[in-house]
BADRENKE-236898 format. One record per atom (N, C-alpha, C, O): x, y negated, z; residue number from 1. Coordinates in Angstrom, 1 decimal. Layout:
BEGIN
      u      v      w num
      X      Y      Z NUM
...
# end
This chain:
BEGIN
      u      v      w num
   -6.2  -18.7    8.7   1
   -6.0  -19.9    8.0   1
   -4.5  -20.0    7.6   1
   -3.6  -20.1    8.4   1
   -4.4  -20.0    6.5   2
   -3.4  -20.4    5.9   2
   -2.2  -22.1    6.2   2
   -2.5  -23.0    5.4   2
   -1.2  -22.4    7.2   3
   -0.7  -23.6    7.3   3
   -0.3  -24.5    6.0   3
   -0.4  -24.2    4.8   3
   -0.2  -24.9    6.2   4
    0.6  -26.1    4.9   4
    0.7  -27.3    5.3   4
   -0.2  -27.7    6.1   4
    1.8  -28.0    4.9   5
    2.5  -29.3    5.1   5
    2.3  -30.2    3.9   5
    2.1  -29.5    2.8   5
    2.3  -31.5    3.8   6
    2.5  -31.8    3.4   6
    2.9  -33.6    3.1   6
    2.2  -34.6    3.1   6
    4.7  -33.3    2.8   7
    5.8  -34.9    3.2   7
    5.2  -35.5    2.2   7
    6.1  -36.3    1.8   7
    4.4  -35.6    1.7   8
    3.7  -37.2    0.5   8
    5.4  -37.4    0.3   8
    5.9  -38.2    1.2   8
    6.2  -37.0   -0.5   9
    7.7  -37.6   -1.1   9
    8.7  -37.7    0.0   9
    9.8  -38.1   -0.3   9
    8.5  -37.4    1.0  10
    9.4  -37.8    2.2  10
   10.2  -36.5    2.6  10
    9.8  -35.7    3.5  10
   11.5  -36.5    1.8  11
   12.8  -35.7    2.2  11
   12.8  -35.0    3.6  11
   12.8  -33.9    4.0  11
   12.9  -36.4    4.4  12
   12.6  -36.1    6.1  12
   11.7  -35.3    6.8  12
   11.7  -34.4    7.6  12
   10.8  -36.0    6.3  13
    9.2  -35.6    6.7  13
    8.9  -34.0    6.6  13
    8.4  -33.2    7.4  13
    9.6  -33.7    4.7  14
    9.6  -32.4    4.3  14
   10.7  -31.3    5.3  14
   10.2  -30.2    5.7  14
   11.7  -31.7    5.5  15
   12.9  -30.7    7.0  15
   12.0  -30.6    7.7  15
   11.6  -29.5    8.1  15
   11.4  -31.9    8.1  16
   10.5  -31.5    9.9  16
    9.6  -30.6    9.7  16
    9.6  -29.7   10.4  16
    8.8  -30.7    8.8  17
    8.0  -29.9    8.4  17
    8.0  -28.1    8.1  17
    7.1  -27.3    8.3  17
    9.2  -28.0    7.6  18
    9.6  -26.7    7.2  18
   10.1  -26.1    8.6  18
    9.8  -24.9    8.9  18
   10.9  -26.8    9.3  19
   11.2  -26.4   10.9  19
   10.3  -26.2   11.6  19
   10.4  -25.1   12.2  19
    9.0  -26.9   11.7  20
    7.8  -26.7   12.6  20
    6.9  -25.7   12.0  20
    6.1  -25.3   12.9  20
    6.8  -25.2   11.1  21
    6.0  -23.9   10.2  21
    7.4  -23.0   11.3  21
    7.1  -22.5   12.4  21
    8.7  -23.1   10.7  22
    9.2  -22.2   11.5  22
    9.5  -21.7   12.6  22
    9.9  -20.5   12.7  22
    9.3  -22.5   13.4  23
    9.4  -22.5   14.6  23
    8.1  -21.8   15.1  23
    8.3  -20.8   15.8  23
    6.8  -22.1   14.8  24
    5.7  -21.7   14.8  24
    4.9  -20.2   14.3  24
    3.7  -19.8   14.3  24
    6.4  -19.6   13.8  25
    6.7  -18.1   13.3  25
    5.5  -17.8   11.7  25
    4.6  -17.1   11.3  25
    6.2  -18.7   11.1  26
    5.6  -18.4   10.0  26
    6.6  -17.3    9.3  26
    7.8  -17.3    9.2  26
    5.4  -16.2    8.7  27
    6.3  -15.2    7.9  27
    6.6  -15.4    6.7  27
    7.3  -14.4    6.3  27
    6.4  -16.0    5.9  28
    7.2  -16.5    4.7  28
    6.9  -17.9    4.6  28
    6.0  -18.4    5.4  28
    7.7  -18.9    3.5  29
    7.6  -20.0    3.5  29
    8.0  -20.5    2.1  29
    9.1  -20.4    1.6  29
    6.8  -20.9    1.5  30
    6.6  -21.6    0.1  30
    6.9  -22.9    0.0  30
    6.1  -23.7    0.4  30
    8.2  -23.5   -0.6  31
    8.8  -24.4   -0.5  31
    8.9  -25.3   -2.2  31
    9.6  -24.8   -3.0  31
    8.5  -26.0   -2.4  32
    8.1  -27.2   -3.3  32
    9.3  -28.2   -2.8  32
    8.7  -29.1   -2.1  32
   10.7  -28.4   -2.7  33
   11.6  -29.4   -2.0  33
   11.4  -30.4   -3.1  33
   11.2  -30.3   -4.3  33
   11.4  -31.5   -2.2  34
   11.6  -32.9   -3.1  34
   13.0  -32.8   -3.3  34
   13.2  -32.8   -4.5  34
   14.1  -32.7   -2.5  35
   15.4  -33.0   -2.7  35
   16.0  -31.4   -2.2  35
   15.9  -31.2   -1.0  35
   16.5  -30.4   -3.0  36
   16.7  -28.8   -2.2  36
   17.7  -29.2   -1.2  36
   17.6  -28.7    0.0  36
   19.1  -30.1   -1.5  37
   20.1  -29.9   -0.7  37
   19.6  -30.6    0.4  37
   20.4  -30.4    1.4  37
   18.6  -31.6    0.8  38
   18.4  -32.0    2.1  38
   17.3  -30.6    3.4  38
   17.0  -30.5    4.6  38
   17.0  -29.6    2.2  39
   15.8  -28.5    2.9  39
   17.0  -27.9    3.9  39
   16.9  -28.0    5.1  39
   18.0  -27.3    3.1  40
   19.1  -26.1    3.7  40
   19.4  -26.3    5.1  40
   20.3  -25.5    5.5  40
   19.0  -27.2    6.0  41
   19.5  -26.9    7.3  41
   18.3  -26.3    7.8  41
   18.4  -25.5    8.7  41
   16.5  -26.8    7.1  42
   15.8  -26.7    7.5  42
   15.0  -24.9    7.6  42
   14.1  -24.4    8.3  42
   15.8  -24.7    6.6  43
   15.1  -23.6    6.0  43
   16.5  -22.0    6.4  43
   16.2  -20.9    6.2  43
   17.5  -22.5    7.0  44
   18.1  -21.3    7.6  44
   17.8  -20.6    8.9  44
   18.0  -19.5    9.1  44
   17.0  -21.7    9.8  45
   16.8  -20.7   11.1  45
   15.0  -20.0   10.9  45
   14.4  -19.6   11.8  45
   14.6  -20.1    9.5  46
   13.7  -19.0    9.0  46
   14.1  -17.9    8.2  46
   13.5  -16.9    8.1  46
   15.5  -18.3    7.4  47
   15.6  -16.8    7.1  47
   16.4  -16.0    8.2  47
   16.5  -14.8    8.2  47
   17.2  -17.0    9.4  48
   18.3  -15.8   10.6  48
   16.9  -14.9   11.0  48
   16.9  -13.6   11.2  48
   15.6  -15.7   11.1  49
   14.4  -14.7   11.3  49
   14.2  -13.8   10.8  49
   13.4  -13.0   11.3  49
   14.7  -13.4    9.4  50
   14.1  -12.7    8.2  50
   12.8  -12.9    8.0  50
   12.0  -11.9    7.9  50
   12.3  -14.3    7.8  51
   11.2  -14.5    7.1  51
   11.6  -15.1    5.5  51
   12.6  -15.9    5.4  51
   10.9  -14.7    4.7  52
   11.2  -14.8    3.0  52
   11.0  -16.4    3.1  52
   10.1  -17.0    3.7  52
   12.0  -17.0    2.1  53
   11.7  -18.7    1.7  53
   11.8  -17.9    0.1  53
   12.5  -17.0   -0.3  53
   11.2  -18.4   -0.1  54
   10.5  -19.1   -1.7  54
   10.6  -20.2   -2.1  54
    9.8  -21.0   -1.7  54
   11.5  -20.6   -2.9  55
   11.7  -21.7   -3.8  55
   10.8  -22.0   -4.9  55
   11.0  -21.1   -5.7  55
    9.9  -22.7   -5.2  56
    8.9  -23.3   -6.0  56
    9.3  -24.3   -6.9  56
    8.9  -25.5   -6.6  56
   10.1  -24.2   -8.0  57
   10.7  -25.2   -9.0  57
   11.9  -25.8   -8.9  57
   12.4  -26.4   -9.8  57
   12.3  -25.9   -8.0  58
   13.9  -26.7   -7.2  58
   14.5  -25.7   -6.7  58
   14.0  -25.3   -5.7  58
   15.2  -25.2   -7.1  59
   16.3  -23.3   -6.5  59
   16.9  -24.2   -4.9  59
   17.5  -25.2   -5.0  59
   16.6  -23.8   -4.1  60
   17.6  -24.2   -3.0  60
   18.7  -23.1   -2.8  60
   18.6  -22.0   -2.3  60
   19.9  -23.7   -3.3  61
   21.3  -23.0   -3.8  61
   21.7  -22.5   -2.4  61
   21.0  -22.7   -1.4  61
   22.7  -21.8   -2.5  62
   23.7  -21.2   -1.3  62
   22.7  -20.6   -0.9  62
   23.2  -19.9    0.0  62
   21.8  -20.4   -0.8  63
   21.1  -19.2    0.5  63
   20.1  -18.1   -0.2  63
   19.7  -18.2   -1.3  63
   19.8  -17.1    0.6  64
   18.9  -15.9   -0.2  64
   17.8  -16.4   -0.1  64
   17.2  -15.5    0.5  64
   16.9  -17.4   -0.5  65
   16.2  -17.8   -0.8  65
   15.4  -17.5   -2.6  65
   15.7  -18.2   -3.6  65
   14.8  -16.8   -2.6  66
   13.9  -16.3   -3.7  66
   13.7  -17.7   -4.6  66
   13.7  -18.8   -3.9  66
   13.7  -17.8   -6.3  67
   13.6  -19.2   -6.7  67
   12.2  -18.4   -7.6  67
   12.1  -17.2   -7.9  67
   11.4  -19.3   -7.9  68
   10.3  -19.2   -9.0  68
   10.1  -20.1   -9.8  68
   10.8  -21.1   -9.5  68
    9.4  -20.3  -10.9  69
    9.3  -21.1  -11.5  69
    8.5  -20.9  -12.6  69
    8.3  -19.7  -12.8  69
    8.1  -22.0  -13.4  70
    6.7  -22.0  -14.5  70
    7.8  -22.7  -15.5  70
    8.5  -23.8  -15.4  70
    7.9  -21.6  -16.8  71
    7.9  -22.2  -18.2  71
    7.4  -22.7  -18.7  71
    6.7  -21.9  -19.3  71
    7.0  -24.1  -19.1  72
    6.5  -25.2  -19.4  72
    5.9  -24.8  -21.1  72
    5.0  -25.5  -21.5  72
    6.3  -24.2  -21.7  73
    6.4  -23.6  -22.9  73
    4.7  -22.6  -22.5  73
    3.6  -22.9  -22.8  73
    5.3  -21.3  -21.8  74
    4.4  -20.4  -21.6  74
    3.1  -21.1  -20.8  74
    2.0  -20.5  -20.9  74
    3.2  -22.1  -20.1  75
    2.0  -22.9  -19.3  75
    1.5  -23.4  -20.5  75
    0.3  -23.3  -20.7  75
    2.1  -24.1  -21.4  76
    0.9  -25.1  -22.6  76
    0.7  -23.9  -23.1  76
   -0.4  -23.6  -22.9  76
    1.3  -22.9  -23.8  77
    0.6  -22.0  -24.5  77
   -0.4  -21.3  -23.8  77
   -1.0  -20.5  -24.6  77
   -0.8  -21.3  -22.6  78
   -1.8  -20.3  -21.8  78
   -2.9  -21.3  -21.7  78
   -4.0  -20.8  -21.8  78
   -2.9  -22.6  -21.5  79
   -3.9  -24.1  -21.4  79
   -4.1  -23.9  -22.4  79
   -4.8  -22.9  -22.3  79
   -3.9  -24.2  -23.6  80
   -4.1  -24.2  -24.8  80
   -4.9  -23.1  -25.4  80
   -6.0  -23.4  -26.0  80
   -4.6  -21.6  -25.4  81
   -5.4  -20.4  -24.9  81
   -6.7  -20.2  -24.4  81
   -7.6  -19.4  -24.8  81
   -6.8  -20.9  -23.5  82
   -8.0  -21.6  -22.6  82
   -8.6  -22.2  -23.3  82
   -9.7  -21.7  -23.7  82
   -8.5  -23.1  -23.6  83
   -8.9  -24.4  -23.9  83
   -9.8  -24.4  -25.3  83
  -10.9  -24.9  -25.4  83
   -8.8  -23.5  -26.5  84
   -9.4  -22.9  -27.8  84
  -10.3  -21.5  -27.8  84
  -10.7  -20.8  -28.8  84
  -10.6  -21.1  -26.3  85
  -11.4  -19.4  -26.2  85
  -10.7  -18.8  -26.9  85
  -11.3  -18.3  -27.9  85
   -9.2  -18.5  -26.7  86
   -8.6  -17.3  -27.1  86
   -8.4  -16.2  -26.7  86
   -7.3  -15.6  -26.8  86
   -9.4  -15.7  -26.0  87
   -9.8  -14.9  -24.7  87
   -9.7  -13.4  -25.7  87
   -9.2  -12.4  -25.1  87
  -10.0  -13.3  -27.0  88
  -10.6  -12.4  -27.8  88
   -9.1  -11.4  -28.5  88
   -8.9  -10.6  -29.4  88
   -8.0  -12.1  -27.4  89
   -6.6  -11.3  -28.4  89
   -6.0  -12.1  -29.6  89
   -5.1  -11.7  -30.1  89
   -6.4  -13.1  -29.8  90
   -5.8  -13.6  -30.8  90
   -4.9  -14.5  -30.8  90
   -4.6  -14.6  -29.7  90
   -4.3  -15.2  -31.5  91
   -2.4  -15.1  -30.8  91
   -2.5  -16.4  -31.6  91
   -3.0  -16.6  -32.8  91
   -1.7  -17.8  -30.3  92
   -1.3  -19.0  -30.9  92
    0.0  -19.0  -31.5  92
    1.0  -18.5  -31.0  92
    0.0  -19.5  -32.7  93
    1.0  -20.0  -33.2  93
    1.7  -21.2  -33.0  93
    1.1  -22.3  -33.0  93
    3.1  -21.1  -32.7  94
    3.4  -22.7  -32.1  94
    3.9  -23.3  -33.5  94
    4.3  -22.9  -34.6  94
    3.7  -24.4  -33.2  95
    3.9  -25.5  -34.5  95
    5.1  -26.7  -34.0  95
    5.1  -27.1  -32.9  95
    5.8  -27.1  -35.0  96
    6.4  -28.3  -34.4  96
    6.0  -29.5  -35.3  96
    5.5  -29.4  -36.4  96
    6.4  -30.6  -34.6  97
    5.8  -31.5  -35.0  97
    4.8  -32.2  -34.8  97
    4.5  -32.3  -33.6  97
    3.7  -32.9  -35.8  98
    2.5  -33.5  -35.3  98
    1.4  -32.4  -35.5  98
    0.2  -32.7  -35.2  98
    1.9  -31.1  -36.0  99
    0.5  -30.4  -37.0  99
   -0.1  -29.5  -35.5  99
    0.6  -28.8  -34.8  99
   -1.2  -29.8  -35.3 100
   -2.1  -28.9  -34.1 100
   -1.9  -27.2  -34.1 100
   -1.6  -26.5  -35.1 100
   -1.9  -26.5  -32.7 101
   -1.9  -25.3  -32.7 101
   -2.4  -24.4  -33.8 101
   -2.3  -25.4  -34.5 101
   -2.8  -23.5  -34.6 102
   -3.5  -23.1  -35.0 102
   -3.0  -21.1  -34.7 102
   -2.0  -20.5  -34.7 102
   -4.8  -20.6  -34.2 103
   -5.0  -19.6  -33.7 103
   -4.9  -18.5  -34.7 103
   -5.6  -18.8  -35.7 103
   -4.3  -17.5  -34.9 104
   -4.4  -16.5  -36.0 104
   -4.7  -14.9  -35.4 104
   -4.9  -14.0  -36.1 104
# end
């Protein structure tokens, strides 16, 4: 089984949380920070372990912490994709303005 936490918004809640996964020898740790500069104390005595942190949309700065993240651009164009069965290769055109996607 896979652990996971989760501080419902709570900065605090989120430290304790990332400490106790670590403490509990988790080997990597997928981190979603509400606030990144409050995680950094929480999230160094997992990597002195050399367990990988992953940053998930909030970079937590100063440390070798891996950052990832979703282009908001490339996510509506892939929904949208979806959404019109453009399964077949055929390529959205982006539009600006009020005028709707249109598939070509």
């Amino acid at each position: 089984m896979l652990p996971t936490a989760n501080a419902r918004g709570s900065v605090e809640r989120q430290a304790a949380d990332i400490e106790g996964l670590s403490t509990r020898g988790a080997v990597v740790l997928l981190v979603l920070a509400h606030e990144p500069n409050a995680v950094v104390a929480a999230v160094k005595p997992a990597l002195a372990e050399a367990a990988p942190v992953i940053a998930h949309g909030r970079q937590i700065k100063d440390l070798d912490v891996i950052c990832i993240g979703v282009g908001p651009v490339l996510v509506g164009e892939a929904q949208a994709c979806v959404r019109l069965n453009l399964a077949d290769g055929s390529r959205l055109d982006r539009t600006h303005g009020d005028a709707p996607p249109v598939a070509s």
